[in-house]
C-alpha positions as CSV (number, residue, x, y, z in Angstrom):
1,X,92.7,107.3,61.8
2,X,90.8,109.2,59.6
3,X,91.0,112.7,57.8
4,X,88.1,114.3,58.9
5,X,88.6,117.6,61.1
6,X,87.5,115.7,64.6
7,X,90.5,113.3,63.7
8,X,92.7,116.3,63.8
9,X,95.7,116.8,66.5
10,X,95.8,120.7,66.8
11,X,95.9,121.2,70.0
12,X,99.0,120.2,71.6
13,X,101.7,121.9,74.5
14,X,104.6,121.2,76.5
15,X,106.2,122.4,78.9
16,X,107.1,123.0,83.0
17,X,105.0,124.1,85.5
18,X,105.7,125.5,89.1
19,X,104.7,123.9,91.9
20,X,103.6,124.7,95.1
21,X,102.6,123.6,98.6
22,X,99.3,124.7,99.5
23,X,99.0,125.8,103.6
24,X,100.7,123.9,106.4
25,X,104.3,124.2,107.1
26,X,106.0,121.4,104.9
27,X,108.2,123.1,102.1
28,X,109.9,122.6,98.7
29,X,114.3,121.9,99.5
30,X,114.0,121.7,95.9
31,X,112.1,120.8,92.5
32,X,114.4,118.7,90.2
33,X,111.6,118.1,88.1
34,X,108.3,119.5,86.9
35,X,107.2,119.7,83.1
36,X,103.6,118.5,81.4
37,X,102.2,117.6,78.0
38,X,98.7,118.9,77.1
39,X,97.1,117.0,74.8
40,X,93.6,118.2,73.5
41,X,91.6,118.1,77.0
42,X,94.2,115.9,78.7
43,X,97.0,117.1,80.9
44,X,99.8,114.6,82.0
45,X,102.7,115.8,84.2
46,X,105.3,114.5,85.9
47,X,106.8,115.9,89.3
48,X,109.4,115.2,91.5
49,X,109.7,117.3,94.7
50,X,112.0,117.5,97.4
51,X,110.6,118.2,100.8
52,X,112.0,119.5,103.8
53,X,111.8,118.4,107.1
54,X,109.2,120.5,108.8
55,X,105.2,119.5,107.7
56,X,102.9,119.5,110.6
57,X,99.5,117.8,110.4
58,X,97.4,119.7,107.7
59,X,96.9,118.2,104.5
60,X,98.8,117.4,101.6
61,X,97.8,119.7,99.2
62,X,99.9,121.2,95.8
63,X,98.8,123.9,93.5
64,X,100.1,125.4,90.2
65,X,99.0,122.9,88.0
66,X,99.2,124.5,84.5
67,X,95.9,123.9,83.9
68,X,92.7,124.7,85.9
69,X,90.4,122.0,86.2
70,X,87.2,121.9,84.9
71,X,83.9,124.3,87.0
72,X,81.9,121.1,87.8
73,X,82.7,117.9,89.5
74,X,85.6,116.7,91.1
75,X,88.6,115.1,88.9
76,X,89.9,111.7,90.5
77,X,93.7,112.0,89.1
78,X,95.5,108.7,87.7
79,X,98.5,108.9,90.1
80,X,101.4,107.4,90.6
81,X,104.2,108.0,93.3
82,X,106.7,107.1,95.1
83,X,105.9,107.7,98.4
84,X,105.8,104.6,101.4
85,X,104.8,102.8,102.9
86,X,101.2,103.6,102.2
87,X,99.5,104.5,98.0
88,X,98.7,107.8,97.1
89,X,95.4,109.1,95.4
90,X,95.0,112.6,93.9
91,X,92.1,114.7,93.6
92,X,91.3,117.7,92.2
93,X,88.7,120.4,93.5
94,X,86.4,121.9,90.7
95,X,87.7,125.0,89.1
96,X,91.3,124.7,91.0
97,X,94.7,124.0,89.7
98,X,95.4,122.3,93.0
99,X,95.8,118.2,94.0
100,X,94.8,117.0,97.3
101,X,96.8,114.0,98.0
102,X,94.7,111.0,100.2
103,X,96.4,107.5,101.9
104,X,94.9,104.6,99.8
105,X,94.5,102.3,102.7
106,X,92.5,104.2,105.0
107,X,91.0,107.0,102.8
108,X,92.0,109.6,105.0
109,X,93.9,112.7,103.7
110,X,97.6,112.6,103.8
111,X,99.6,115.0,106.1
112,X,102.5,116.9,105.5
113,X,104.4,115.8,108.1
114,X,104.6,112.2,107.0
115,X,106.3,113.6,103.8
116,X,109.0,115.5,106.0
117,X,112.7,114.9,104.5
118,X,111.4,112.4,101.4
119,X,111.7,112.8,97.6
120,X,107.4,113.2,96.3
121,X,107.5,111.5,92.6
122,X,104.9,111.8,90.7
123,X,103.1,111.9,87.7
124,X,99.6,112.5,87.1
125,X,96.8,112.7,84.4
126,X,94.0,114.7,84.5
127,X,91.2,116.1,82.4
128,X,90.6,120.0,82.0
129,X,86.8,119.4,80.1
């Protein structure tokens, strides 16, 4: 509500984005998916990856968001995903346009290689400041 200039929508973008996986071996069979909405400092995309079979045990890590993240601080990411049998969290790094995935239940960073051969759905929220 309101008409004043701060109650103004003018900064608003859609679109798709390309992702990629960041080190390690695990890679993309395919990307049916991968599009965003920016509205003012809020991104929200939506991903769905299909990973091959071949992720060893470095981290989980995707880059190419569209947008970089803010210089300071870390940016806990509202995530939701398919993947079992254990909950995802995202994170991303200051200054980065990458996501660092981490297992729910014991905090630890998810590998690649318990991804190999699964679909990775996805989407995620986060704030570019």
């Amino acid at each position: 509500g309101g008409t004043g200039a701060a109650n103004t929508l003018d900064d608003y973008e859609e679109g798709t984005w390309t992702p990629a996986i960041q080190g390690g071996t695990l890679s993309l069979a395919s990307t049916p998916r991968a599009a965003y909405t920016k509205i003012g400092r809020f991104v929200f995309i939506q991903a769905y990856l299909s990973l091959a079979g071949n992720g060893n045990a470095t981290n989980m890590a995707i880059n190419g968001l569209p947008f970089n993240t803010p210089s300071q601080g870390y940016n806990t990411c509202i995530l939701n995903s398919g993947v079992s049998p254990f909950g995802v969290l995202g994170r991303t790094n200051p200054s980065s346009d990458e996501i660092q995935f981490y297992n729910v239940t014991g905090q630890a960073n998810v590998a690649q290689n318990q991804l190999d051969d699964s679909h990775f759905i996805f989407s995620l929220t986060y704030d570019v400041g």
